[in-house]
C-alpha positions as CSV (number, residue, x, y, z in Angstrom):
1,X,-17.5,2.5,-21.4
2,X,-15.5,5.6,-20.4
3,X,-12.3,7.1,-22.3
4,X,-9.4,4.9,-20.4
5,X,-8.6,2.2,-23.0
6,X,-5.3,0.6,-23.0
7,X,-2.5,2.2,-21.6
8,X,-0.1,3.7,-24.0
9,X,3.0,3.3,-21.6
10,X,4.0,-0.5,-22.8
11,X,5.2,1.0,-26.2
12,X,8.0,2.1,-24.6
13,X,9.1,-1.8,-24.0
14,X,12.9,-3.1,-24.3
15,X,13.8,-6.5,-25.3
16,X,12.7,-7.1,-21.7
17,X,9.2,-8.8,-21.6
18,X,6.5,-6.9,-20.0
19,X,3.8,-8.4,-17.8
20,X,0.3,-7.8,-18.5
21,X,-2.6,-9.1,-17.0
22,X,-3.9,-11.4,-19.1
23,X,-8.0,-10.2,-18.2
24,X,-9.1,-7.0,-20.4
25,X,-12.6,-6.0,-19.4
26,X,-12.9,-4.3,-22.9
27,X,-12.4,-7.5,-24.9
28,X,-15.5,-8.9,-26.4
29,X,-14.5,-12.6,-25.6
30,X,-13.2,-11.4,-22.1
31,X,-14.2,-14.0,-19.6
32,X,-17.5,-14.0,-17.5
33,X,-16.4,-13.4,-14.0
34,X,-17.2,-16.0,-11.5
35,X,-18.9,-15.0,-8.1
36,X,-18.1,-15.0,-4.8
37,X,-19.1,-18.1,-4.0
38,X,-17.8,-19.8,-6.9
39,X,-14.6,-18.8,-5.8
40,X,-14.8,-19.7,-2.1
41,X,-16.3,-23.5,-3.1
42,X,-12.8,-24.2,-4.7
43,X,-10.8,-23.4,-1.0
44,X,-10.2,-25.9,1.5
45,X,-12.7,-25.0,4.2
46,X,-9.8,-25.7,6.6
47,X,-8.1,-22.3,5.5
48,X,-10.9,-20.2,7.0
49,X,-10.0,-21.6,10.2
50,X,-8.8,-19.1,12.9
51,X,-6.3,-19.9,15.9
52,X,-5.3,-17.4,18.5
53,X,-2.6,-19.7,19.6
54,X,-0.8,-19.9,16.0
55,X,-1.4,-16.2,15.3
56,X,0.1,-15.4,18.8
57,X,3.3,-17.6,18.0
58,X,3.8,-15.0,15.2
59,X,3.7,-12.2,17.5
60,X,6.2,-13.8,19.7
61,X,8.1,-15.2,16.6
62,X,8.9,-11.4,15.2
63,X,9.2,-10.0,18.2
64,X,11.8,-12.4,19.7
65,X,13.8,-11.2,16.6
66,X,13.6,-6.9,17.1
67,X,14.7,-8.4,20.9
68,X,17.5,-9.9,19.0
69,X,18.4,-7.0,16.6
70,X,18.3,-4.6,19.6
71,X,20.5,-6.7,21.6
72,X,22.8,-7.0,18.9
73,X,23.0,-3.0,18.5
74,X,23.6,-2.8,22.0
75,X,26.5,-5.1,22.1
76,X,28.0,-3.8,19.0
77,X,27.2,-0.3,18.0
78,X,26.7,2.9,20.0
79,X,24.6,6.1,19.8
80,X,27.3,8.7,20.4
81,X,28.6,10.2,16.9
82,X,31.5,9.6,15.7
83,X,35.0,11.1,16.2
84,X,36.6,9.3,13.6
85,X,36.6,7.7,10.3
86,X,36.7,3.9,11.3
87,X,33.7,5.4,14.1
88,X,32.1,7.0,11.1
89,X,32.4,3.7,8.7
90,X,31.2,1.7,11.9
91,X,28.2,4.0,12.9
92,X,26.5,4.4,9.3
93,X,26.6,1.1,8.3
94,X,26.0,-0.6,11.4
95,X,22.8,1.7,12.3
96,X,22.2,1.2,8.5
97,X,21.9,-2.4,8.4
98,X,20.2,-2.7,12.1
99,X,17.4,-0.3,10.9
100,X,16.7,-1.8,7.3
101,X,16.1,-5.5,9.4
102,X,14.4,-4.0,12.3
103,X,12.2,-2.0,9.9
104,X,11.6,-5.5,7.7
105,X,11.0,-7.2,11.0
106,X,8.5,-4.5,12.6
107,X,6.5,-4.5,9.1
108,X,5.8,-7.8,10.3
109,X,4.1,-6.6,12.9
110,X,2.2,-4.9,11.4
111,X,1.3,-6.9,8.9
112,X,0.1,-8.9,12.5
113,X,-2.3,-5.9,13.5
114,X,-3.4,-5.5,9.8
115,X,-4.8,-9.3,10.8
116,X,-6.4,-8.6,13.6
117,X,-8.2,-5.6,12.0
118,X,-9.4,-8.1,9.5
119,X,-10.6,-10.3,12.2
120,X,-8.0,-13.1,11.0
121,X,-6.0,-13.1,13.9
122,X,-8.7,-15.2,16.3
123,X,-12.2,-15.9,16.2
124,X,-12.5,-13.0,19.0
125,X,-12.7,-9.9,17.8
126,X,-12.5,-8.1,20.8
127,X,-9.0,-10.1,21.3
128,X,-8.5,-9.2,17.7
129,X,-8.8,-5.3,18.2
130,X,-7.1,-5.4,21.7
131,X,-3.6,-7.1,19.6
132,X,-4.1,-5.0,16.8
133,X,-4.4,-1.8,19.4
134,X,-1.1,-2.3,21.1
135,X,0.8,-3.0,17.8
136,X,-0.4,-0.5,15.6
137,X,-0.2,2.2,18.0
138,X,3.3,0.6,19.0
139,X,4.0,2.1,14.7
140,X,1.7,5.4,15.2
141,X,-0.8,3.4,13.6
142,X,-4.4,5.1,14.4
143,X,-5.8,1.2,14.6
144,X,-9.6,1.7,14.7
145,X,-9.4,4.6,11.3
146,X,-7.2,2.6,10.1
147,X,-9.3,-0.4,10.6
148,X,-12.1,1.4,9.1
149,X,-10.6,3.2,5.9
150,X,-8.9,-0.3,4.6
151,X,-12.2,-2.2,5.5
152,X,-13.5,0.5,2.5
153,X,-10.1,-0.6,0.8
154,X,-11.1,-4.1,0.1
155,X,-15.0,-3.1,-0.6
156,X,-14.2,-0.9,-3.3
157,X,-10.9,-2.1,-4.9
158,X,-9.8,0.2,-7.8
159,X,-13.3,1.7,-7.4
160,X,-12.1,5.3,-9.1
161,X,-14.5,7.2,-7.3
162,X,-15.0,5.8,-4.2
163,X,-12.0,3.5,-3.9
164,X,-9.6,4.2,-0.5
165,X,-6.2,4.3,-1.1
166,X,-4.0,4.3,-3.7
167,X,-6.6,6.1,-6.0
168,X,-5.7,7.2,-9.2
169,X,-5.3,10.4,-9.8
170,X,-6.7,12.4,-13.1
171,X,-5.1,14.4,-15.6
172,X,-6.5,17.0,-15.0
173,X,-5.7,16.9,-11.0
174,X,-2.6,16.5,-12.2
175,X,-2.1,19.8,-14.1
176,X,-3.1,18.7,-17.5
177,X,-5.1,20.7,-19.6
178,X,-8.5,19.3,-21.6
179,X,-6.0,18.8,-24.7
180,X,-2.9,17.5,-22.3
181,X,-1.2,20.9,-22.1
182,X,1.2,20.7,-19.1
183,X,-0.3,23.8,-17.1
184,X,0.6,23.1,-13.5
185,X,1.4,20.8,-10.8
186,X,2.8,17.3,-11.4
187,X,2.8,18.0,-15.1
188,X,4.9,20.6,-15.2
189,X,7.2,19.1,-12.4
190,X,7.6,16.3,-14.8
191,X,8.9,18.2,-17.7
192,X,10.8,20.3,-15.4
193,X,12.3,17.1,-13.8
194,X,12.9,14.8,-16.7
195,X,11.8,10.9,-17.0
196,X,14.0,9.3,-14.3
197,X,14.3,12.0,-11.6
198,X,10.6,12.1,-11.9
199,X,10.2,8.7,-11.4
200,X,13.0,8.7,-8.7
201,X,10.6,11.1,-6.9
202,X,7.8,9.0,-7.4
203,X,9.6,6.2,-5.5
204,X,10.4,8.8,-2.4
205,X,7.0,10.3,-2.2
206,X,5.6,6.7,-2.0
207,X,7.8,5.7,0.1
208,X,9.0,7.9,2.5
209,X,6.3,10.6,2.9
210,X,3.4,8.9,1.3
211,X,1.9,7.3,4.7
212,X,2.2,9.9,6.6
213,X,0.3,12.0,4.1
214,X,-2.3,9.8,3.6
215,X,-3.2,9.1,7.1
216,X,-3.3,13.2,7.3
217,X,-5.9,13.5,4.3
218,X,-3.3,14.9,1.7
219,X,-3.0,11.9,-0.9
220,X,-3.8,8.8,-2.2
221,X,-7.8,8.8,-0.8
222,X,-10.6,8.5,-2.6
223,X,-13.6,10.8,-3.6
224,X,-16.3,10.8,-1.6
225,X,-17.3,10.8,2.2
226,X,-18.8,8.3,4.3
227,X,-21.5,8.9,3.5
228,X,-21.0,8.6,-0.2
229,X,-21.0,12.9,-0.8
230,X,-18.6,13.9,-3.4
231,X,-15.6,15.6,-1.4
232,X,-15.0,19.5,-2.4
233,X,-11.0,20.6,-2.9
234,X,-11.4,22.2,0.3
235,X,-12.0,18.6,2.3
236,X,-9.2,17.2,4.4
237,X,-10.0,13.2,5.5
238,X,-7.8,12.5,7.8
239,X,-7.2,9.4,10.1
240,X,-7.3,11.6,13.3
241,X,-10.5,13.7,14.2
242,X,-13.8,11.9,14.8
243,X,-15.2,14.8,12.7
244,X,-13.7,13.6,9.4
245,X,-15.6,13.3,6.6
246,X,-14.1,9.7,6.4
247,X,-16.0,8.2,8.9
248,X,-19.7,8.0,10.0
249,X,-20.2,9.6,13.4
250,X,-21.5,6.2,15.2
251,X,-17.3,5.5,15.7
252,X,-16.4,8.7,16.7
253,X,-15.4,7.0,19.9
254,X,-13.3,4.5,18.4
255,X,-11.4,7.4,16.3
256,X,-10.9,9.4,19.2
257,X,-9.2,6.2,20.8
258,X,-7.2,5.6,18.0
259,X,-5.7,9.3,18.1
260,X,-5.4,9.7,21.8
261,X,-3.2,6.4,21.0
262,X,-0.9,7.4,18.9
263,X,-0.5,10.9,21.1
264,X,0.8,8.9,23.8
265,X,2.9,6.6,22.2
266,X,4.5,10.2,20.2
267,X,4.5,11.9,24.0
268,X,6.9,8.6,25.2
269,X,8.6,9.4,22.4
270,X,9.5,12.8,23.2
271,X,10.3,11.9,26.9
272,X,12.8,9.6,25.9
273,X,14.4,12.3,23.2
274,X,14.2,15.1,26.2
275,X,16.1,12.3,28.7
276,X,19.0,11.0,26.2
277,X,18.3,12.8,23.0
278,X,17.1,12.8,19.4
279,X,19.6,10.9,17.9
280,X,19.2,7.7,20.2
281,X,16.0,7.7,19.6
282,X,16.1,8.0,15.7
283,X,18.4,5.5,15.2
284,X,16.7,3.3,17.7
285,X,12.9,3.9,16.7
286,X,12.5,6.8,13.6
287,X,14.7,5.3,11.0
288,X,12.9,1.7,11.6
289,X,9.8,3.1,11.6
290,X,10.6,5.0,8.4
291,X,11.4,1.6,6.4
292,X,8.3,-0.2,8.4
293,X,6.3,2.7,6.6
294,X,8.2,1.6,3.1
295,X,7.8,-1.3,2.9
296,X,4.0,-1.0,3.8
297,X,3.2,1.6,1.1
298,X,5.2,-0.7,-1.2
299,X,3.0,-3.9,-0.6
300,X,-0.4,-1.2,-1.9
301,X,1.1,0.4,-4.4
302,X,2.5,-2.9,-6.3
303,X,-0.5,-5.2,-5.6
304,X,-2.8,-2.4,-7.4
305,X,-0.6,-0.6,-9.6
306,X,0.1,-1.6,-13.1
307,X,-0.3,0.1,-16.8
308,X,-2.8,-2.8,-18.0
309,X,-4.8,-3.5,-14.3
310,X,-8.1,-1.6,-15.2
311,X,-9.8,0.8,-12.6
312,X,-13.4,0.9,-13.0
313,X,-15.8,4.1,-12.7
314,X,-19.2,3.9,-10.4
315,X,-20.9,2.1,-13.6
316,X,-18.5,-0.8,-14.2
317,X,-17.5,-1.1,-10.8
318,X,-18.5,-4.9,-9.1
319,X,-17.1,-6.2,-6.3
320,X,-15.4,-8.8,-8.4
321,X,-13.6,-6.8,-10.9
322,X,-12.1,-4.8,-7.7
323,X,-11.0,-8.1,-6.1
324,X,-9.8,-9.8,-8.9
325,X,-7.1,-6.4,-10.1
326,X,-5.2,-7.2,-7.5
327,X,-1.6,-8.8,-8.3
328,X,0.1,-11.4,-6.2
329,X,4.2,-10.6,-6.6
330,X,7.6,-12.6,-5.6
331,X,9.3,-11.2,-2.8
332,X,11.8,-13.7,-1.9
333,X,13.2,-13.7,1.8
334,X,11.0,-11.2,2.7
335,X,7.8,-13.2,2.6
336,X,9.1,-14.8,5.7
337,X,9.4,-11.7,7.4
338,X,6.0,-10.0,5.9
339,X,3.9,-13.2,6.6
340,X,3.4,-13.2,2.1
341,X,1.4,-10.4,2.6
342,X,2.9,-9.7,-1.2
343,X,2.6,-13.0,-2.8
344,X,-0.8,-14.2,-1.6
345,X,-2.7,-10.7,-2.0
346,X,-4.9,-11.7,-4.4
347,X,-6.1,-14.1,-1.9
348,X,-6.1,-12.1,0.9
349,X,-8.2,-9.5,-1.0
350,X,-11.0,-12.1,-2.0
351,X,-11.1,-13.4,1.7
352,X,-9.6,-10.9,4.5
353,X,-11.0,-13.2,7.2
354,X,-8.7,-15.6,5.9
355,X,-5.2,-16.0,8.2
356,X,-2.2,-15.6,6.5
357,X,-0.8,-19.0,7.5
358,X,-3.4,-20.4,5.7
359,X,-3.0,-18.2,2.3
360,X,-0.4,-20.2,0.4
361,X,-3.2,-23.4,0.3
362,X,-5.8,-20.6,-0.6
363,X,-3.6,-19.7,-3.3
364,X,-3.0,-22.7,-4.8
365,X,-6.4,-23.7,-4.7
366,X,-7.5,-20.1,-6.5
367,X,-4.5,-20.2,-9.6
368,X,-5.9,-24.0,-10.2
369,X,-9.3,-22.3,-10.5
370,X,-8.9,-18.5,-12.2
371,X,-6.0,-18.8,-14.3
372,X,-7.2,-21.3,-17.2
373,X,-9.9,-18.6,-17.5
374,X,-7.1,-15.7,-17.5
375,X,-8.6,-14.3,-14.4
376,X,-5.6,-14.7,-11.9
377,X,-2.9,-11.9,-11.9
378,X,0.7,-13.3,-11.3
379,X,3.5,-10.9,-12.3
380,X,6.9,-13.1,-11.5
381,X,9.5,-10.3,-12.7
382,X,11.4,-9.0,-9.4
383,X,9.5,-6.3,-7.0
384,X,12.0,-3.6,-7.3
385,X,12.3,-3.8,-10.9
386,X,8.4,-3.2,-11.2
387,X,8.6,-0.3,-8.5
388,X,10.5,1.6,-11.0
389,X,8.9,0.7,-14.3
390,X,5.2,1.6,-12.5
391,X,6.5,4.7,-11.2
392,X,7.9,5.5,-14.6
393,X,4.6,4.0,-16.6
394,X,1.4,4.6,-13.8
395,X,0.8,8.4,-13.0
396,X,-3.0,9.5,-14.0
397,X,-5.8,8.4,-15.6
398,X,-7.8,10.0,-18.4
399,X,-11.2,10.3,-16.3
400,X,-13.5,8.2,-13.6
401,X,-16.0,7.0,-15.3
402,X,-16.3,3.8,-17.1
403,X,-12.9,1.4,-17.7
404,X,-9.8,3.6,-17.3
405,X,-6.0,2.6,-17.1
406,X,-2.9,4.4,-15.7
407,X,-0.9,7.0,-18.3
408,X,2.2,7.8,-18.3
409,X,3.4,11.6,-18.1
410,X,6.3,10.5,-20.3
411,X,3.7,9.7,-23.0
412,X,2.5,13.5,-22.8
413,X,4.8,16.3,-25.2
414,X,6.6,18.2,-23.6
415,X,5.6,22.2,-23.6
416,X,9.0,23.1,-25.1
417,X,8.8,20.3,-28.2
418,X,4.6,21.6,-28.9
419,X,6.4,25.4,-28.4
420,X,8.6,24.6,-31.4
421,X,5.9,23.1,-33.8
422,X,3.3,25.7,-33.2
């Protein structure tokens, strides 16, 4: 069955209960998974039903409210720095509050693309790619790779070797020795760090550079090719060249599409800084963009990520398990501007052709069915709360093979402390 086990990191729990899922794969009395099928049969047939129109009133819901934001910037706040301190106090937290909401509202937009690349957004999937197209690349999206690498997202979900995003790391890759030594890398950053700034750093490398290195190939993708070769060290998959090792060579075209996309969209983008400068143009575009990015990364690392969600080597991978380690989340206001993308993922991963507007029925329907046999994950404490316990609790796993769960770095002595006793 592999190494993994339990994780060790809830025995550092607080009066504060814990969530756990309540399915463990290494129980003897676990429960026998239901199929497919089995799961579909219990869903309103009415919720696979696609409608351009309703999907397109979505579009022109969240965009009707950036058109609002930016006209309420316009009226009220201006691009030219400030001379003074009431300027000063007037320019941070105005451009503050306009990119936080702009960034919440653009997310759903492209929570809209991530539809269409799904095939939710109509029955027309040419319609489906030509929306998804304009908005991803609107976000420097790359919407065919894209479109491709999550496809592999949802058919191998917490599959440890040839999962796609959000794969979990070993101890080994990061800098643990075969007895846990810290030798190098994360490890020793850790130690050097301390428990909260590590975790603190966890949040920013999620969250502010973690999409941009993952669609450039540097972290968070899985192990092997498309073609299902085990990637060397020396590999780089990245979203952009029709060469990459991430995708088979019959949609070359569609990669090259994607990247001459996102070249023009960056070339407009460095017309309009050259004509009234960088600073419009980051407070207008970059610094939304940068919480779009957030809040995206956010959504895949919390709906995958937790000390007792099991990640399964080739062996005890099924389709199934993947699906059904996902974890639906409360995220209050924002699930009107995100479309529930959060709180109905569990849904969403069993049946991406499903449209979002239809996911809260799907949902319902699912719980009713999956959680009398413990098989539906439902974690109701607050979003950012979990964000910080996970990236205190969730930063390797012991191997990829069989049943493995995240470890904790804080669980590992520290070189100094095994120094002293040796």
């Amino acid at each position: 069955m592999g190494k993994g086990g339990r994780s060790d990191a809830n025995k550092r729990t607080t009066s504060l209960s814990i969530w756990k899922t309540p399915y463990n794969p290494l129980d003897p009395n676990a429960p026998t998974l239901p199929t497919k099928g089995q799961i579909k049969a219990v869903i309103p047939k009415e919720c696979f039903e696609r409608s351009a129109i309703h999907s397109f009133y979505f579009v022109l819901r969240d965009s009707l409210m950036s058109a609002g934001l930016i006209y309420a910037a316009m009226t009220y706040l201006s691009t030219d720095l400030p001379t003074n301190a009431g300027e000063l106090l007037t320019f941070v937290v105005g451009w503050n509050l306009y990119a936080f909401w702009q960034g919440c509202v653009w997310t759903g937009h492209w929570v809209l693309a991530h539809e269409c690349g799904h095939g939710a957004f109509s029955s027309s999937q040419t319609l489906n790619d030509v929306v998804g197209f304009v908005l991803h690349q609107a976000l420097l999206v790359p919407y065919f790779a894209w479109q491709y690498t999550h496809a592999k997202h949802h058919r191998r979900t917490n599959h440890l070797m040839d999962g796609e995003s959000h794969v979990p790391s070993t101890g080994k890759e990061n800098g643990l020795g075969d007895k846990n030594e810290r030798l190098s890398f994360y490890a020793v950053l850790h130690e050097a760090m301390g428990d909260g700034a590590f975790a603190g750093f966890q949040v920013w490398t999620h969250l502010v550079v973690g999409w941009p290195l993952y669609l450039l190939g540097l972290a968070s993708t899985g192990r092997l090719d498309a073609n299902g070769n085990l990637l060397s060290e020396s590999d780089v998959i990245d979203h952009y060249r029709p060469s990459s090792k991430m995708f088979p060579a019959k949609i070359s075209w569609k990669i090259s599409l994607s990247t001459l996309g996102v070249i023009g969209t960056m070339i407009v983008l460095a017309k309009v800084s050259m004509e009234y400068g960088f600073v419009p143009v980051f407070l207008w575009y970059v610094a939304p963009y940068m919480w779009t990015n957030a809040w995206l990364v956010l959504y895949t690392w919390l709906q995958h990520t937790d000390p007792s969600i099991p990640h399964y080597g080739t062996e005890e991978w099924t389709w199934v398990k993947g699906a059904l380690s996902t974890i639906d989340r409360p995220y209050g206001i924002f699930d009107f501007f995100h479309h529930k993308i959060g709180s109905t993922h569990v849904a969403h991963h069993l049946f991406h052709e499903m449209p979002f507007y239809k996911a809260d029925v799907a949902t319902k329907a699912i719980k009713e069915y999956l959680q009398p046999m413990g098989l539906y994950n439902y974690n109701p404490a607050p979003w950012y709360q979990e964000m910080w316990r996970i990236a205190h609790t969730c930063h390797y796993v012991e191997d990829t093979k069989g049943i493995q769960y995240y470890k904790s770095l804080e669980d590992i002595p520290l070189s100094k402390d095994v120094k002293k006793k040796a």
